[in-house]
Every structure is written in C-alpha cells, then in structure tokens.
C-alpha positions as CSV (number, residue, x, y, z in Angstrom):
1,X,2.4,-4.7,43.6
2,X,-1.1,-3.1,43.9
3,X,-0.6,-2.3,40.6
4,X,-0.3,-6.3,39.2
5,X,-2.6,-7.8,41.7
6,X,-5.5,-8.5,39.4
7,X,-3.6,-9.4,36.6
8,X,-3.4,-13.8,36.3
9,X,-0.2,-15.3,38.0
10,X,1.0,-15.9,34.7
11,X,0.9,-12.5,33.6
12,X,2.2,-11.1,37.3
13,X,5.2,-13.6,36.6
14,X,5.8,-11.8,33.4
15,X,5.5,-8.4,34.1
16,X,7.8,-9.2,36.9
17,X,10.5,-10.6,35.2
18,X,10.3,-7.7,32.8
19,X,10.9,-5.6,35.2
20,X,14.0,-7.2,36.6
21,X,15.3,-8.2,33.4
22,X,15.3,-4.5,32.2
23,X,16.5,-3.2,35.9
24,X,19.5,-6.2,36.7
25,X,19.9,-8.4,33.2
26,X,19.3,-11.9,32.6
27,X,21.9,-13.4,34.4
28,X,21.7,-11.7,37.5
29,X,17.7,-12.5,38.3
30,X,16.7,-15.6,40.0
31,X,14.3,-17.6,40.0
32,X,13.0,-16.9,43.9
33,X,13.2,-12.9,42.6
34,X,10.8,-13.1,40.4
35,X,8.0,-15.1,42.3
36,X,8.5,-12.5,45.1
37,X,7.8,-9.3,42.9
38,X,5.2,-11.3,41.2
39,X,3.5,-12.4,44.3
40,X,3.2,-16.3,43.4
41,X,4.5,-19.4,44.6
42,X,7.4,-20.8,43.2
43,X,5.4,-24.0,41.3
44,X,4.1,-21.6,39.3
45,X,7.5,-20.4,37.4
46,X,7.8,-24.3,36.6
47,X,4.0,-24.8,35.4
48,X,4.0,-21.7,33.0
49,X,7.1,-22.1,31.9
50,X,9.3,-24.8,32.7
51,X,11.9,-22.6,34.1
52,X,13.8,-19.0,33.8
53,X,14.7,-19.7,30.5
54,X,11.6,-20.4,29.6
55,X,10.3,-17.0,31.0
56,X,12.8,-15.1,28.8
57,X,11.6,-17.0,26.0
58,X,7.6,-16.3,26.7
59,X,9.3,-12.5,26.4
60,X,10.9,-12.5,23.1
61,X,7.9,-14.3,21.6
62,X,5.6,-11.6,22.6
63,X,7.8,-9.0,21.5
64,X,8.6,-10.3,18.5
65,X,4.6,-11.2,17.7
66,X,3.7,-7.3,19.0
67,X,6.9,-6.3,16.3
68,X,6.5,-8.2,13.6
69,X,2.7,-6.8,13.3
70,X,4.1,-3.4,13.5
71,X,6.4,-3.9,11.1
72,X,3.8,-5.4,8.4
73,X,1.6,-2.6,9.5
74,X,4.0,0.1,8.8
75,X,5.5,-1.4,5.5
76,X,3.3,-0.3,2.5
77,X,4.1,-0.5,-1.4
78,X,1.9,2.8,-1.5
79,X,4.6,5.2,-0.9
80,X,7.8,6.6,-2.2
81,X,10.5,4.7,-0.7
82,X,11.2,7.5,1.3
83,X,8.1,8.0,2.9
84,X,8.1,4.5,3.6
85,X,11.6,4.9,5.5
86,X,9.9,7.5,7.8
87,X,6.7,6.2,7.9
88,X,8.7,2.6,9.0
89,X,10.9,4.7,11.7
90,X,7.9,6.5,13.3
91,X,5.9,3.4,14.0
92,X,9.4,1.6,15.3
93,X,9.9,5.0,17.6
94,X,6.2,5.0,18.3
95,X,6.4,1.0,19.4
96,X,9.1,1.3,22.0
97,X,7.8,4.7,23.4
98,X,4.4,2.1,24.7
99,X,6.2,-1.0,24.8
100,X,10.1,0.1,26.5
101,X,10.3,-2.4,29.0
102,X,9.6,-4.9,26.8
103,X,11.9,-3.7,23.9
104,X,14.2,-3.0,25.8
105,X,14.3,-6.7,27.2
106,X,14.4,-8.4,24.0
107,X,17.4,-5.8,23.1
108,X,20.0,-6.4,25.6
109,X,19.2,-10.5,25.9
110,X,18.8,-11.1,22.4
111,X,22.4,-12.1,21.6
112,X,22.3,-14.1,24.7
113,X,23.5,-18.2,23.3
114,X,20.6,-20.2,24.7
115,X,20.0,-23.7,23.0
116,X,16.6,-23.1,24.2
117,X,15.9,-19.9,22.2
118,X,18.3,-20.4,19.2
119,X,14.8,-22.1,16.7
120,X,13.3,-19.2,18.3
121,X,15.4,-16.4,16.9
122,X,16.8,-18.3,13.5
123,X,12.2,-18.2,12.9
124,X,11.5,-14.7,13.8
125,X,14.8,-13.0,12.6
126,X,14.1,-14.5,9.3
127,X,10.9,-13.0,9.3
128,X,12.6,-9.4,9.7
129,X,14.6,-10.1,7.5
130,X,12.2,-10.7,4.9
131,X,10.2,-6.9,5.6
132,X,13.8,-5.9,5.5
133,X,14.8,-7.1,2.3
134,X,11.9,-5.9,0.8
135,X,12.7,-2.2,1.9
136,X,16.5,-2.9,0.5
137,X,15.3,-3.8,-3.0
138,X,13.2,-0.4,-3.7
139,X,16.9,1.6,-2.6
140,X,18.2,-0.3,-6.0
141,X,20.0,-2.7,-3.8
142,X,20.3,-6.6,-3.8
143,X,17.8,-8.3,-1.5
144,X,20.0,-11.5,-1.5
145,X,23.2,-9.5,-0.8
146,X,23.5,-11.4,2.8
147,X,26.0,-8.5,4.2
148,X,23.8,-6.0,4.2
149,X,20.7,-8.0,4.8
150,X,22.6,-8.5,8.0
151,X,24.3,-5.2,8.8
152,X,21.2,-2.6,7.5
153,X,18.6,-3.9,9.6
154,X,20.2,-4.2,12.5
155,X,22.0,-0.8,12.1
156,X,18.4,0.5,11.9
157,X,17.4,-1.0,15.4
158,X,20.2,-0.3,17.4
159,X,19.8,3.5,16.3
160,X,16.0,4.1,17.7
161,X,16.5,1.2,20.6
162,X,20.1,2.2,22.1
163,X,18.2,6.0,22.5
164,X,15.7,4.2,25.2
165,X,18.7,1.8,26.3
166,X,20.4,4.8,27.5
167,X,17.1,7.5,28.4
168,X,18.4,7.5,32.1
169,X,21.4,8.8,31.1
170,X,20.4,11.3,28.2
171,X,18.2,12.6,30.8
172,X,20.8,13.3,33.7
173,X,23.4,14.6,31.2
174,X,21.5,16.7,28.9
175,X,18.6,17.4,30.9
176,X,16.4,16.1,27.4
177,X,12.2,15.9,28.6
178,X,11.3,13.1,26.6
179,X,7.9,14.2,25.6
180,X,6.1,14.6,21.9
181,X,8.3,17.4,20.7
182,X,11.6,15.3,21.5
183,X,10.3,12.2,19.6
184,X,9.0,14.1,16.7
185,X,12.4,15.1,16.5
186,X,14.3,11.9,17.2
187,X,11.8,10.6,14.2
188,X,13.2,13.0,11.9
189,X,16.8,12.8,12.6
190,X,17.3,8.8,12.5
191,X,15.3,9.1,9.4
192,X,17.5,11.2,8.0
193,X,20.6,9.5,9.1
194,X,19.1,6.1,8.0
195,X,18.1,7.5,4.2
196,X,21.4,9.5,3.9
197,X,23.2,6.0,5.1
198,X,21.4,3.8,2.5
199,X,21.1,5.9,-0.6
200,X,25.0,6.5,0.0
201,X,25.3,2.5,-0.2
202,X,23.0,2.3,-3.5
203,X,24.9,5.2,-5.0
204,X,27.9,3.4,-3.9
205,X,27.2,0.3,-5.5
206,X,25.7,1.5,-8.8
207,X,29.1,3.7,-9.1
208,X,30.9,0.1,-8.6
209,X,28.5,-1.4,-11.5
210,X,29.4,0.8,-14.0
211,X,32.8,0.5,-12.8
212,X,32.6,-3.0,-14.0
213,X,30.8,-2.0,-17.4
C-alpha cells in the first residue's frame, strides 16, 4: 500500500484491480475489493470509470496502446524476414517481462463476452492484425487468407504469454530462475518454433500451388 500511496486515486484504482485481476480473475473481484487495496472511496470507481467493467476496459486500452507501439517499433522492412521474426519475438518477450501483470490481465480476460468491450477489441485486434498480415506476406503467404490471419497470430501470443501465465508453476516444478540467461533462451526457442511452424505452412502451400499447375 505504501508502495501506491502517492500515485493519483485513479492510478491506485488501477494498479489495484491489476493486481486482483491477475491473482483471483475478473469475475471473482468486486467492486468493494478493489477500493480497499486501492485505498479510495467507493465514488471513485463510478467517477473514473463508470463501473467494474469499465475498469477492465481502462486495462485493455492501455495494454493494447503500450503493445501496439511495441509491435510498430519492432516490425521493420529492413531485415530478412527472419530477423524480423526474432527481432519481433524478443521485443514481445521483452514487453511482458516489464509489463506481466498487465499482459497477463489482458490475456486471461480477453475472450471474456462484454457488450461493453466488444468495439473495443473488433478496433485494436484489427490493428494486430494488420502488423500481422504484413509479417505473413514476406513468408510467401496470403495476407487476406482470413484462417491463418486468425490462427498465426494468435498461435504466436499464446506461445511467449502462456510461459508467464504459468511462471509459478514452471518455477516450483522445474526449479527454472527466470533471469537473462533463461529469456535469452526462451527468445531463441519460440523463435525457432514459430519460423520452423510458418515456413512449413508456406512450403506447404506453394507445394499445393503447383499441385494445381
């Protein structure tokens, strides 16, 4: 609490809910919760943000601002596709290693069906999508091919997010230290995986074009 007590109420309520959200879910914070770990009364949930909902949704718009500028900051037509790949991966890894609460927040309640959040999501998913389809096109694939628009991308999230998802457990069962060395590491391999996993698609479907020829 020390810790938060200069931050502005509106920030307090936000790191708060973080917090919970990553420790209990969504569903299973109230309202009453959150003002007490936050230190505030509980008008002020209502005047920042109309609600619990509306809490979650302050969450997923600053991840998905903090993201989205990571993503265009990683993405450059300078490299070899390759190097992009890893050069993309080690920023993502590098993102959620200073941002995990956060990340981790906007992973598990994503899905969640909100009216509230769904104009929300449809905007900034697009968004990926675009930096996504980008990448796809230099592997020789189709950037309108909506299947793998919407299995590659997030294929390539849940493989660096599930890893801090799960840290706790990785931790107690294989007694990992999750310092520089592990991450370099963890860099290497989902690049790897990723780049084995796409160029086997591309080679996949050029085999099915000349199939056709």
């Amino acid at each position: 609490m020390a810790e938060n007590s200069a931050l502005e109420p509106k920030q307090r309520i936000l790191k708060a809910a973080i917090s919970l959200f990553v420790q209990k879910g969504f569903a299973a914070v109230g309202v009453r919760e959150i003002t007490k770990e936050a230190n505030v009364n509980i008008a002020m949930i209502s005047y920042y943000f109309e609600g619990k909902v509306g809490i979650l949704k302050a969450i997923l718009e600053e991840f998905f601002e903090r993201y989205s500028q990571m993503l265009r900051d990683a993405v450059t037509e300078e490299e070899t596709t390759e190097e992009g790949i890893r050069r993309l991966i080690g920023h993502m890894v590098d993102f959620v290693r200073e941002n995990t609460e956060l990340a981790i927040v906007a992973y598990n309640e994503l899905p969640l069906d909100l009216p509230e959040l769904a104009e929300l999501k449809v905007e900034k998913i697009t968004q990926m999508i675009g930096i996504m389809s980008g990448l796809i096109k230099r592997f020789g694939l189709d950037p309108e091919d909506i299947y793998h628009l919407g299995m590659i991308g997030p294929s390539l999230i849940s493989m660096v997010f599930m890893n801090f998802r799960i840290r706790s457990i990785l931790k107690n069962v294989f007694k990992v230290k999750f310092d520089d060395a592990y991450y370099k590491e963890f860099k290497e391999t989902i690049a790897t995986l990723f780049l084995s996993g796409i160029q086997g698609i591309a080679a996949k479907k050029q085999m099915q074009k000349r199939g056709k020829t």
